[in-house]
C-alpha positions in Angstrom: -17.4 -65.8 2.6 -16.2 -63.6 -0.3 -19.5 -61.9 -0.8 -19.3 -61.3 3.0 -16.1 -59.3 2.6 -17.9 -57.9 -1.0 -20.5 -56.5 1.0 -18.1 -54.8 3.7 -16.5 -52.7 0.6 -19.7 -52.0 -0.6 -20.5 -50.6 2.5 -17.8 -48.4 3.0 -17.5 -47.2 -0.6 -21.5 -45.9 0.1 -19.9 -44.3 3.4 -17.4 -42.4 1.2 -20.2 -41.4 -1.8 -21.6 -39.7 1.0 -18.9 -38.1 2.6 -18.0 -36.8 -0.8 -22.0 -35.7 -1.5 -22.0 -34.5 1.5 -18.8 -31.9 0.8 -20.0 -30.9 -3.0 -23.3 -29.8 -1.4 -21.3 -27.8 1.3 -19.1 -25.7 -1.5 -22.0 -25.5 -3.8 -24.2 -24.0 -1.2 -21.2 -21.5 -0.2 -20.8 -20.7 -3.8 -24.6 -19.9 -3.9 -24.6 -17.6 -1.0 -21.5 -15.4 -2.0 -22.8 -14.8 -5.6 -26.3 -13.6 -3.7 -24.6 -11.4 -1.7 -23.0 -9.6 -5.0 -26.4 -10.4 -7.0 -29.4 -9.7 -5.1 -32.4 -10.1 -6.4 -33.7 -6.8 -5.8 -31.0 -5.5 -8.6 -32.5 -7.2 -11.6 -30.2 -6.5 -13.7 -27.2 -8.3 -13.4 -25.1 -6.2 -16.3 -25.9 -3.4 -14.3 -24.1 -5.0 -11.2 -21.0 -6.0 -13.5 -20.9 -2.2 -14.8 -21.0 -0.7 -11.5 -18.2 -3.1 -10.3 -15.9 -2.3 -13.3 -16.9 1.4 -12.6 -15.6 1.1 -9.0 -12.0 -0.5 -10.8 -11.5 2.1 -13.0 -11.7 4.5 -10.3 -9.0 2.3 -8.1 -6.9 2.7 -11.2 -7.3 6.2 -11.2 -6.5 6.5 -7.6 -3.4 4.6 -8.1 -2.4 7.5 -10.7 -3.1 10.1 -8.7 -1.3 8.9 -5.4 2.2 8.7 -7.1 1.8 12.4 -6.5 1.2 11.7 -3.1 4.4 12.5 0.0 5.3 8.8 1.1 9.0 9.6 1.4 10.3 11.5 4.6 13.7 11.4 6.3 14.6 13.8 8.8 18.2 14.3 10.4 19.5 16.4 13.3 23.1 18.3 13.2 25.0 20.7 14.3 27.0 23.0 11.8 28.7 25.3 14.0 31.1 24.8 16.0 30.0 27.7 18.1 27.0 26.3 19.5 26.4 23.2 21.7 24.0 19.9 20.6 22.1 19.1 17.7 19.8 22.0 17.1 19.7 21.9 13.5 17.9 19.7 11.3 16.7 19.0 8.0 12.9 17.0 6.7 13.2 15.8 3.2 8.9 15.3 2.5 9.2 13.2 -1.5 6.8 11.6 -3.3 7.0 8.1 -5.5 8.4 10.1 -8.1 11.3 11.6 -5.9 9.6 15.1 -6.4 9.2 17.6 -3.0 10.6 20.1 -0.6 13.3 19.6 1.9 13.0 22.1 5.0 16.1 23.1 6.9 16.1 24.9 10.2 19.4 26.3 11.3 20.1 27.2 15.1 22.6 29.5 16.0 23.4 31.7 19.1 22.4 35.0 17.4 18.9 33.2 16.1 17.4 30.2 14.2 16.7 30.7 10.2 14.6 28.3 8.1 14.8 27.4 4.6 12.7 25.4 1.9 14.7 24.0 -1.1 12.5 22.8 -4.1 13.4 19.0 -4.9 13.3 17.7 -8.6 13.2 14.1 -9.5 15.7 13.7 -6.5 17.9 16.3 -7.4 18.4 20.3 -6.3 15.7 23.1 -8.4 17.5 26.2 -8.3 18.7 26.4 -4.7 22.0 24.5 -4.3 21.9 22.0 -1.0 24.2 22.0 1.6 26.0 18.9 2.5 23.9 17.7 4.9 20.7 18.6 2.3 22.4 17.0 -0.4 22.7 13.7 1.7 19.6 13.4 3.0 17.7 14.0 -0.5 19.7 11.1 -1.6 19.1 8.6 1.5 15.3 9.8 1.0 15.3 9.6 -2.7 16.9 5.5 -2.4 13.8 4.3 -0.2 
């Protein structure tokens, strides 16, 4: 009677081996195909491969560099500053990069005609053109996000 019940754990302890043989074949084989699709045998060389991978890196880094220069930043708010004319004609874009670096346009409508401007923006702040209120509060707003 005990080597009955000896031969029932037997059993199922074979059922499990092979479950788990089973599985280490499965991830093995996965492992297998996903390194031939990077290493073909057609390349050869597989230094060559690495060197061409690492190549690709560098140039991601480089990218990465480069598009801090790039306009991610733009706000653009509607006013009206005189109290002559009716709605909100007026506006202003503020167009920054990463670095808070860019341009803020302002368009200003009146009844007599509409004049547009372009303000230089440093590091967030005003370059050599003083910003109105309404400028000088979107530039910041911009420059926060």
């Amino acid at each position: 009677m005990y080597l009955q019940g000896l031969g029932l754990w037997v059993i199922a302890l074979g059922i499990v081996d092979i479950i788990i043989f089973v599985f280490l074949i499965m991830v093995v084989w996965r492992d297998h195909l996903f390194l031939r699709r990077f290493f073909s045998k057609d390349a050869g060389d597989y230094k060559k491969t690495l060197e061409s991978l690492l190549l690709k890196t560098e140039e991601l880094d480089g990218f990465k560099e480069e598009s801090s220069r790039f306009i991610s930043k733009v706000l653009l708010k509607r006013y009206n500053p005189y109290n002559d004319t009716g709605g909100d004609q007026s506006f202003s874009v503020v167009f920054l990069d990463k670095e808070n670096n860019g341009v803020v346009l302002t368009s200003l409508h009146s009844r007599s005609g509409t004049r547009v401007f372009a303000k230089p923006v440093k590091t967030g702040k005003e370059d050599n053109f003083r910003f109105s209120a309404e400028e000088e509060q979107l530039v910041s707003q911009t420059a926060k996000i």
